[in-house]
C-alpha positions in Angstrom: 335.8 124.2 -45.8 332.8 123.8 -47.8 329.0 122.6 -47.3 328.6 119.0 -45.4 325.8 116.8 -46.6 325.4 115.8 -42.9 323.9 112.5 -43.6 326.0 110.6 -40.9 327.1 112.0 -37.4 331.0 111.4 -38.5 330.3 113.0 -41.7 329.1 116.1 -39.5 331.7 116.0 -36.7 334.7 116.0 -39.4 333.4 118.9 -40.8 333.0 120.5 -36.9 336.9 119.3 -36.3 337.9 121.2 -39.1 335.8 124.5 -37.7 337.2 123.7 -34.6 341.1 125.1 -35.6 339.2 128.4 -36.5 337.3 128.5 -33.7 333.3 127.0 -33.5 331.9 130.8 -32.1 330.5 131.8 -35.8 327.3 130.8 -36.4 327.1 128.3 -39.9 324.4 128.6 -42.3 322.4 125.6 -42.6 319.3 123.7 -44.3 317.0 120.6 -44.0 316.6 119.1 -47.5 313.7 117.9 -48.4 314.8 114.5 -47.2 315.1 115.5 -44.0 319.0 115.6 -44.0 321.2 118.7 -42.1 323.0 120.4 -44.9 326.0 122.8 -43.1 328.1 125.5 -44.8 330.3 128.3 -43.6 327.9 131.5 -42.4 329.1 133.8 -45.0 327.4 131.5 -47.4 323.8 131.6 -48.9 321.4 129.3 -47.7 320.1 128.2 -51.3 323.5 127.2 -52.3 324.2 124.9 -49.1 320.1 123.5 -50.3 322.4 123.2 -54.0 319.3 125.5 -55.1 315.8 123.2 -53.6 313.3 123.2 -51.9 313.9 123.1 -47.9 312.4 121.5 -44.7 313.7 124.6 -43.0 316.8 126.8 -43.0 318.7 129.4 -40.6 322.0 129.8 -38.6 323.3 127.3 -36.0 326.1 127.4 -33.6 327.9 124.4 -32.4 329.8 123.9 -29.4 331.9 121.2 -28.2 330.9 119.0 -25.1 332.9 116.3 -22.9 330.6 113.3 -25.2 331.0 115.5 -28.6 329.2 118.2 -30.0 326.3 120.0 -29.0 323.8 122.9 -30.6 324.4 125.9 -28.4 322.3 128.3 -30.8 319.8 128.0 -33.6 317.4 130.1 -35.7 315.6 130.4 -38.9 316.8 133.7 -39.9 317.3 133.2 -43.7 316.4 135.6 -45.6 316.8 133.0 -48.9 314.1 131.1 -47.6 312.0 133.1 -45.1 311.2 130.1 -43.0 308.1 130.1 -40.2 309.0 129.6 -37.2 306.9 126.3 -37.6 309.4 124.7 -39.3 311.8 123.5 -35.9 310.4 119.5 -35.5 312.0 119.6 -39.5 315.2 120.8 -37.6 315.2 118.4 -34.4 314.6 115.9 -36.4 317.5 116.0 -38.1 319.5 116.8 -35.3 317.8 113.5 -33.5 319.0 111.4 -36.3 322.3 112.6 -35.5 322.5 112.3 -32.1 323.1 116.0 -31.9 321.7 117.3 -28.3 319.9 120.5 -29.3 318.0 122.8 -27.1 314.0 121.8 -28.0 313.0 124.6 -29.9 314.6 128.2 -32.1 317.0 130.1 -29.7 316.0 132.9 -31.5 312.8 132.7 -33.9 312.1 135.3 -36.9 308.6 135.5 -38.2 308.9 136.7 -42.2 305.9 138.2 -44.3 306.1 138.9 -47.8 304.0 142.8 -48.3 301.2 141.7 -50.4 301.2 145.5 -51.8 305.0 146.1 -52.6 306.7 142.4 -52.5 309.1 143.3 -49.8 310.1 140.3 -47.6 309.8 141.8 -44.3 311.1 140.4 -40.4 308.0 141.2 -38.2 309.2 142.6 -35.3 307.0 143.3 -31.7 304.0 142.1 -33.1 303.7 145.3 -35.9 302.8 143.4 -39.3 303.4 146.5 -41.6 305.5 146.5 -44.2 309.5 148.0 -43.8 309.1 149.7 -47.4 305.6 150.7 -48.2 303.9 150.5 -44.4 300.8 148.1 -46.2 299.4 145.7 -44.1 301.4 142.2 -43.4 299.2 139.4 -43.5 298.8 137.3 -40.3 300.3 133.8 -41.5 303.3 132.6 -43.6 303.0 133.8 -47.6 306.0 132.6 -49.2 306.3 130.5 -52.0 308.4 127.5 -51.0 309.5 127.1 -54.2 
């Protein structure tokens, strides 16, 4: 089972009946091109390859779930360490899952804010509110500094 260019809900819920044999627990790795489509691949694999290498709308991990009507998002976040997405990039995301008709829960489940150290190039995870670097302790800056390309 291989990346789904989620461009139509059956195009997304075959590739969810196929994870469903294995079991839909695991989190998959996903993307929002830059035309706004869901790309979805197995968790294990990198979020530039499920984008076939461009530029993204967003990216992180989602977990599905099934539902009486179909399918449901039961978890979502932006942790990709490929991309380093801001948090800011969710209405890319529901959008995408609006166009599908995927209910979703409003917002990240679980939101990682990523800085790139200025002084060491590091690409850090801010965590509690202490923007210092992992590697070299310099100084995070306050807003997002990576490169989208």
């Amino acid at each position: 089972m291989g990346i789904v260019v989620a461009d139509t809900p059956s195009a997304l819920d075959m590739w969810l009946d196929d994870r469903r044999a294995t079991g839909l627990d695991e989190p998959a790795t996903f993307v929002v091109d830059r035309h706004g489509t869901l790309r979805v691949a197995p968790r294990q694999s990198e979020h530039v390859a499920c984008a076939a290498g461009q530029d993204v709308l967003a990216a992180g991990e989602i977990t599905f779930a099934a539902s009486n009507t179909g399918y449901v998002v039961q978890a979502v976040s932006n942790q990709s360490t490929g991309y380093c997405p801001d948090p800011d990039c969710w209405p890319a995301v529901a959008a995408a899952l609006d166009r599908l008709g995927i209910p979703h829960p409003g917002g990240f489940t679980a939101a990682l804010t990523f800085r790139r150290c200025t002084a060491c190039g590091q690409r850090n995870i801010v965590r509690d509110d202490d923007f210092a670097c992992a590697l070299c302790d310099g100084a995070l800056p306050p807003h997002w500094n990576f490169d989208p390309a």
